[in-house]
DSSP file (Angstrom, degrees, kcal/mol; ACC not computed):
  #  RESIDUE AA STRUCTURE BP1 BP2  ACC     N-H-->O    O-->H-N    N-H-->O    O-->H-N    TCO  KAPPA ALPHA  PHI   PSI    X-CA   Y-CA   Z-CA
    1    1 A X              0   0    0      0, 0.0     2,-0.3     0, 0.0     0, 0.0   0.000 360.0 360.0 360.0 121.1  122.8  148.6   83.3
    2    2 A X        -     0   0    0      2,-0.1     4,-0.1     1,-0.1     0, 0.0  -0.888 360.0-161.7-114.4 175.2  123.7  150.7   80.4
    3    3 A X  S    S+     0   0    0     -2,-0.3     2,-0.3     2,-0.1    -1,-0.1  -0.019  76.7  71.2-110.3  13.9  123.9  150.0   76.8
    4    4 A X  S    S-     0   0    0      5,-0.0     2,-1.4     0, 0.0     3,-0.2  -0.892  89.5 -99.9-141.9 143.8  126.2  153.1   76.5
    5    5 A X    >>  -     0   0    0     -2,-0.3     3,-2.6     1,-0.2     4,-0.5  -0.442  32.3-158.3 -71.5 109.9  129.7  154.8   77.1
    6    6 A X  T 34 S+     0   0    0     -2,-1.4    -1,-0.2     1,-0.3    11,-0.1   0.659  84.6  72.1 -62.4  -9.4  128.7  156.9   80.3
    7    7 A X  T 34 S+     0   0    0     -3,-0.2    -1,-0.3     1,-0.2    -2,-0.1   0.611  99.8  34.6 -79.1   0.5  131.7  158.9   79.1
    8    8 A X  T <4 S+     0   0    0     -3,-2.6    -2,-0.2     2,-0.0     2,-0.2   0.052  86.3 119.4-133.5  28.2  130.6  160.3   76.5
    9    9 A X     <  -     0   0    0     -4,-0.5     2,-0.6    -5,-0.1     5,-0.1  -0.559  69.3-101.8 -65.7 136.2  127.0  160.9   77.5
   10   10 A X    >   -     0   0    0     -2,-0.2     3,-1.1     1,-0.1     4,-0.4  -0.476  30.1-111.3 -64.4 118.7  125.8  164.8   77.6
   11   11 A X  G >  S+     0   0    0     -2,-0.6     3,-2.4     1,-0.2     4,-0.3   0.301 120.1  62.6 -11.7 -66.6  125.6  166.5   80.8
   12   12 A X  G >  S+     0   0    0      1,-0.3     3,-1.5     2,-0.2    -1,-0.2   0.717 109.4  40.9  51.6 -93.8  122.1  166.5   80.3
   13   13 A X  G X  S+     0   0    0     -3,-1.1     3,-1.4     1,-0.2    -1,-0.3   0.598 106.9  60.7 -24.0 -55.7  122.2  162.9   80.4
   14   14 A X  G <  S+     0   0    0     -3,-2.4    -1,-0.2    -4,-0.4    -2,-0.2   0.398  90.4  62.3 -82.9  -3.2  124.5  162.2   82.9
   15   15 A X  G <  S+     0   0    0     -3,-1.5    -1,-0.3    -4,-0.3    -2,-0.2   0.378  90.4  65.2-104.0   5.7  123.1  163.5   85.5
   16   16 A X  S <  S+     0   0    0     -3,-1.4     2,-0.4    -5,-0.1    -2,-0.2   0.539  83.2 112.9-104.3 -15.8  120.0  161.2   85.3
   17   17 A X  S    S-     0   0    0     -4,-0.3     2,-0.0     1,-0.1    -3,-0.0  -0.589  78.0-122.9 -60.6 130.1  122.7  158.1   86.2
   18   18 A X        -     0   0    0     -2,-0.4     2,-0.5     1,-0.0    -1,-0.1  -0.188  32.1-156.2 -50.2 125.6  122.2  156.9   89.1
   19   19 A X        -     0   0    0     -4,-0.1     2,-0.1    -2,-0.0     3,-0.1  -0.885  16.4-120.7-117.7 156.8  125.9  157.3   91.3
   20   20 A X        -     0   0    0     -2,-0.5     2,-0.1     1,-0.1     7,-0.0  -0.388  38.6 -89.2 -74.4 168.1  126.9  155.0   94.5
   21   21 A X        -     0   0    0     -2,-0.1    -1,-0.1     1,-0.0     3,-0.1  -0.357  36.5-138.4 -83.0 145.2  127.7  156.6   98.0
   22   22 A X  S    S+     0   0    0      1,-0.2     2,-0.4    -2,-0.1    -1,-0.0   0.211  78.0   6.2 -89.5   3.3  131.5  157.4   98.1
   23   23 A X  S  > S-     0   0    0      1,-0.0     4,-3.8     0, 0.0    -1,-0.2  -0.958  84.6 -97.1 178.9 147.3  132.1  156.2  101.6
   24   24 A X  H  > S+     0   0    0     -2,-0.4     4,-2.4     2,-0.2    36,-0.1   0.647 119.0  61.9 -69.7 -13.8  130.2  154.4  104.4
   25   25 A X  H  > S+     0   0    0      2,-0.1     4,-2.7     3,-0.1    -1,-0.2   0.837 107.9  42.9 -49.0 -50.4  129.3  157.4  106.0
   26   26 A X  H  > S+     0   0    0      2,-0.2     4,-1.5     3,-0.1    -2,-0.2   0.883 111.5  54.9 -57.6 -30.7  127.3  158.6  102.8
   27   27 A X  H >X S+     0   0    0     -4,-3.8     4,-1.9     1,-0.2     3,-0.8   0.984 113.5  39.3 -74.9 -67.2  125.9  155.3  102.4
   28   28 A X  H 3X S+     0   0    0     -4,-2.4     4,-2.3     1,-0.2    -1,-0.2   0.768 116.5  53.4 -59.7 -11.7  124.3  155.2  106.3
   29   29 A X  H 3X S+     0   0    0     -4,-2.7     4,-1.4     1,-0.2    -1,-0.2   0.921 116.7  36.0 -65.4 -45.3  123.3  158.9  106.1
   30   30 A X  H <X S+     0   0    0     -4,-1.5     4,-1.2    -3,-0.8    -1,-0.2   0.814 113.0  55.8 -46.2 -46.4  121.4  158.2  102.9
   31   31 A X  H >< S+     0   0    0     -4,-1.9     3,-1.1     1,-0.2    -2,-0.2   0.976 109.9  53.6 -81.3 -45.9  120.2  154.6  104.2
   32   32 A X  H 3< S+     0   0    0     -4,-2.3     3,-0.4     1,-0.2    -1,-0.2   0.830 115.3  33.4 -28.8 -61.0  118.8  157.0  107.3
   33   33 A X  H 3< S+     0   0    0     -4,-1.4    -1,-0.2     1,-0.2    -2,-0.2   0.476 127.3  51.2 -98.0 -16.2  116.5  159.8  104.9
   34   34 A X  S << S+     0   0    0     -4,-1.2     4,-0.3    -3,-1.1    -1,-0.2  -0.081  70.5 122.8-127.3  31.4  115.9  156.4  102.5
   35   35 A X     >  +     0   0    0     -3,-0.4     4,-1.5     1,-0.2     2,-1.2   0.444  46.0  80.2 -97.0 -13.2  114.6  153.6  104.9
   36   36 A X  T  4 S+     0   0    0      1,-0.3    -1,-0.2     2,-0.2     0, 0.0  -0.329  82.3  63.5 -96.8  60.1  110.9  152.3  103.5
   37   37 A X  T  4 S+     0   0    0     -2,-1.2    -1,-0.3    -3,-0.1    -2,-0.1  -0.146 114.2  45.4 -98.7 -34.6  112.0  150.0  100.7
   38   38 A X  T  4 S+     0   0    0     -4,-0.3     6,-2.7     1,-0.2    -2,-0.2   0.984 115.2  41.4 -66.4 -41.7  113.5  148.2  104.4
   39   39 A X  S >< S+     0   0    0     -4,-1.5     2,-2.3     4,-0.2     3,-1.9   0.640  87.3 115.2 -97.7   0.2  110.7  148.5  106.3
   40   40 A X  T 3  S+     0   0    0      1,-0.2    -1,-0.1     2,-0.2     3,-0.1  -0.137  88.7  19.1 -30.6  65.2  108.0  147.4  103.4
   41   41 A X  T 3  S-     0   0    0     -2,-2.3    -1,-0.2     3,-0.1    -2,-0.1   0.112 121.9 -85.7 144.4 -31.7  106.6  144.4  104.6
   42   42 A X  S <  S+     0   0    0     -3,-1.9    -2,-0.2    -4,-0.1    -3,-0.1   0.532  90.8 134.3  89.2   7.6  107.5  144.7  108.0
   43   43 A X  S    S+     0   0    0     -5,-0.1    -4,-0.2    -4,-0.1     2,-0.1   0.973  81.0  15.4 -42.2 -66.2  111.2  143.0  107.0
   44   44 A X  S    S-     0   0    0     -6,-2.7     2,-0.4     4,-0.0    -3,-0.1  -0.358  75.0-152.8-105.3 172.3  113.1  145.7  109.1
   45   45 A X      > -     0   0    0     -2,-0.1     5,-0.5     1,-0.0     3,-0.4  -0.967  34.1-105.6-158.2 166.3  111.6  148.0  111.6
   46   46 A X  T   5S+     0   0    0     -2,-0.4     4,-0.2     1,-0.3    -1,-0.0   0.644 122.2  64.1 -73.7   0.1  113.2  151.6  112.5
   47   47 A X  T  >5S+     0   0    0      2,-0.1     4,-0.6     3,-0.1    -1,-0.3   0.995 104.8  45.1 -13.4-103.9  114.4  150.1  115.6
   48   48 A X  T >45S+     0   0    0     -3,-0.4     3,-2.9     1,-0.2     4,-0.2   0.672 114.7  51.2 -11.3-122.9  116.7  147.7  113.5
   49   49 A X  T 3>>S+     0   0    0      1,-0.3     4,-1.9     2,-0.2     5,-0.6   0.379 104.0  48.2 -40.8 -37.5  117.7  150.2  111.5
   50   50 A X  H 3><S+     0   0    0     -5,-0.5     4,-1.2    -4,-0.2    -1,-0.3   0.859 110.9  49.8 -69.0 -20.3  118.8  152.8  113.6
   51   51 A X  H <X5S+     0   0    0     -3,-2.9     4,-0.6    -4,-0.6    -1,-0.2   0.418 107.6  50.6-122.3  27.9  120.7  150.9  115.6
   52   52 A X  H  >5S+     0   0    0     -4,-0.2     4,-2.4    -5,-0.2    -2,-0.2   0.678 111.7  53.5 -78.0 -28.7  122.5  149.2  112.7
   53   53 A X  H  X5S+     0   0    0     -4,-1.9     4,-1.3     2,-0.2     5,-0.5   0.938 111.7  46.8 -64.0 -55.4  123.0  153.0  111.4
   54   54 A X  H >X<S+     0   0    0     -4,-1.2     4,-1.0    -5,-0.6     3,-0.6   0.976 108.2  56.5 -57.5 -55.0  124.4  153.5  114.9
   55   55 A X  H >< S+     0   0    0     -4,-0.6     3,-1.5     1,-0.3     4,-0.5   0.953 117.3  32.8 -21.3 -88.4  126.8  150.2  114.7
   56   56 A X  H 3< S+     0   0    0     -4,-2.4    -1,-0.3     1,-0.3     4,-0.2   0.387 104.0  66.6 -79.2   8.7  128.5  151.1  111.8
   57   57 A X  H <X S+     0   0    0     -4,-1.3     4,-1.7    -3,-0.6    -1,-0.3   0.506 105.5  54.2 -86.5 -24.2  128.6  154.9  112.3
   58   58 A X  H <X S+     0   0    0     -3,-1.5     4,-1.8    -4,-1.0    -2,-0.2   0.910 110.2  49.1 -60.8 -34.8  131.0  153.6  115.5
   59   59 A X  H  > S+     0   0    0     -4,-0.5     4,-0.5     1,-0.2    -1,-0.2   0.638 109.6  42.8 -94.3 -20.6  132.8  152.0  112.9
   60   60 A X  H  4 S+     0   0    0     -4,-0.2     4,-1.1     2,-0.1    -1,-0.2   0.932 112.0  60.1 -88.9 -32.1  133.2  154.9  110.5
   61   61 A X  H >X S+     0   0    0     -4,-1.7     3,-2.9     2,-0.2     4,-2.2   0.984 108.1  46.5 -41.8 -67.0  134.1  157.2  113.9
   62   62 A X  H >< S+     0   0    0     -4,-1.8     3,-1.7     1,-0.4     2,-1.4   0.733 108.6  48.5 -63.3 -93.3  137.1  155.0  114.6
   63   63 A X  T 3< S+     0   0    0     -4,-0.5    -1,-0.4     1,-0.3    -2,-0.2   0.316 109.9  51.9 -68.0 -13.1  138.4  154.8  111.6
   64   64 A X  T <4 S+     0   0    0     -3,-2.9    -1,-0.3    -2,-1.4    -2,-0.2   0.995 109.8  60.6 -71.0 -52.6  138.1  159.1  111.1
   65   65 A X  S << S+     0   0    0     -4,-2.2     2,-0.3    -3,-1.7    -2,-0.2   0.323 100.5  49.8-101.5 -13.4  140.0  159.1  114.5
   66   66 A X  S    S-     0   0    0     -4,-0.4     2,-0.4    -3,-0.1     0, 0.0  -0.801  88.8-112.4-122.8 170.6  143.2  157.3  113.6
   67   67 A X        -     0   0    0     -2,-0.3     2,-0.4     4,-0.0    -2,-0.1  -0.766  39.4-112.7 -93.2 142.3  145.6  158.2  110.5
   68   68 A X    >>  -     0   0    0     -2,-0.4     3,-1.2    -4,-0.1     4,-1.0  -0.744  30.7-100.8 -78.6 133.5  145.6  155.4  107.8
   69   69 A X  T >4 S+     0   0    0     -2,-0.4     3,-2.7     1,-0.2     5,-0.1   0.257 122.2  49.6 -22.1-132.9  148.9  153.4  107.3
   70   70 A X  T 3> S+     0   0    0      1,-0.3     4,-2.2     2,-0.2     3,-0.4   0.043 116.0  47.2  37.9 -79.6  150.0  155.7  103.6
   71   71 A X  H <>>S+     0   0    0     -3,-1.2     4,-2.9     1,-0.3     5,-0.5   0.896 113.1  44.3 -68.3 -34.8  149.3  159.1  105.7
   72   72 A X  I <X>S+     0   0    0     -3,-2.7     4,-4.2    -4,-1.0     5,-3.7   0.995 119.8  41.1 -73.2 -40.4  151.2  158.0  108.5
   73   73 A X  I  45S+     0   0    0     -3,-0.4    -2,-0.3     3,-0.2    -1,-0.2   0.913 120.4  45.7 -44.7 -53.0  154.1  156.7  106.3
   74   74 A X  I  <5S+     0   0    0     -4,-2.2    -2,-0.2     1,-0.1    -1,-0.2   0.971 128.2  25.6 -59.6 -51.9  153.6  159.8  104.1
   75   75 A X  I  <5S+     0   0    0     -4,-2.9    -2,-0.2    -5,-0.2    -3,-0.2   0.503 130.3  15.3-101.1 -33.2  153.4  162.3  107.3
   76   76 A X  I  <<S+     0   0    0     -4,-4.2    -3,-0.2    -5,-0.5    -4,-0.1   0.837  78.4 105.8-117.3 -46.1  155.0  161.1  110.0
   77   77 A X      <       0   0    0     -5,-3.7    -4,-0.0     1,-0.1    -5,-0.0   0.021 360.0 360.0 -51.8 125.4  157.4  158.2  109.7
   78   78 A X              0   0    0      0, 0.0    -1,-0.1     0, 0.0    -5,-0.0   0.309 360.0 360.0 -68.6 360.0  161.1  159.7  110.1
């Protein structure tokens, strides 16, 4: 949390906030290169994780592969 407007923070500054993944591809590419806070303990193991990474990388595939309603409405619809 901060105690501050991150808009008017100095570059400096701003670049030490922490930012979120823009899409669920970034998130599992990241969760890939960023995996030992999971497997700490022996909770996950890199099994598990890879082939949840894999799961939802199926899921991010399909969704590249078709146009979303708005584009097709913008682009196609007659």
């Amino acid at each position: 949390p901060q105690d501050k407007n991150l808009y008017d923070l100095p570059p400096r500054e701003q670049k030490k906030v922490p930012e979120v993944c823009g899409s669920l591809k970034e998130a599992l590419e990241n969760l890939d290169k960023d995996r030992g806070f999971l497997k700490a303990g022996g909770v996950m193991t890199d099994e598990f994780i890879d082939a949840y990474i894999e799961l939802k990388m199926e899921e991010v595939m399909r969704l590249a592969l078709h146009p979303h309603p708005v584009e097709f409405e913008m682009y196609y619809k007659c």
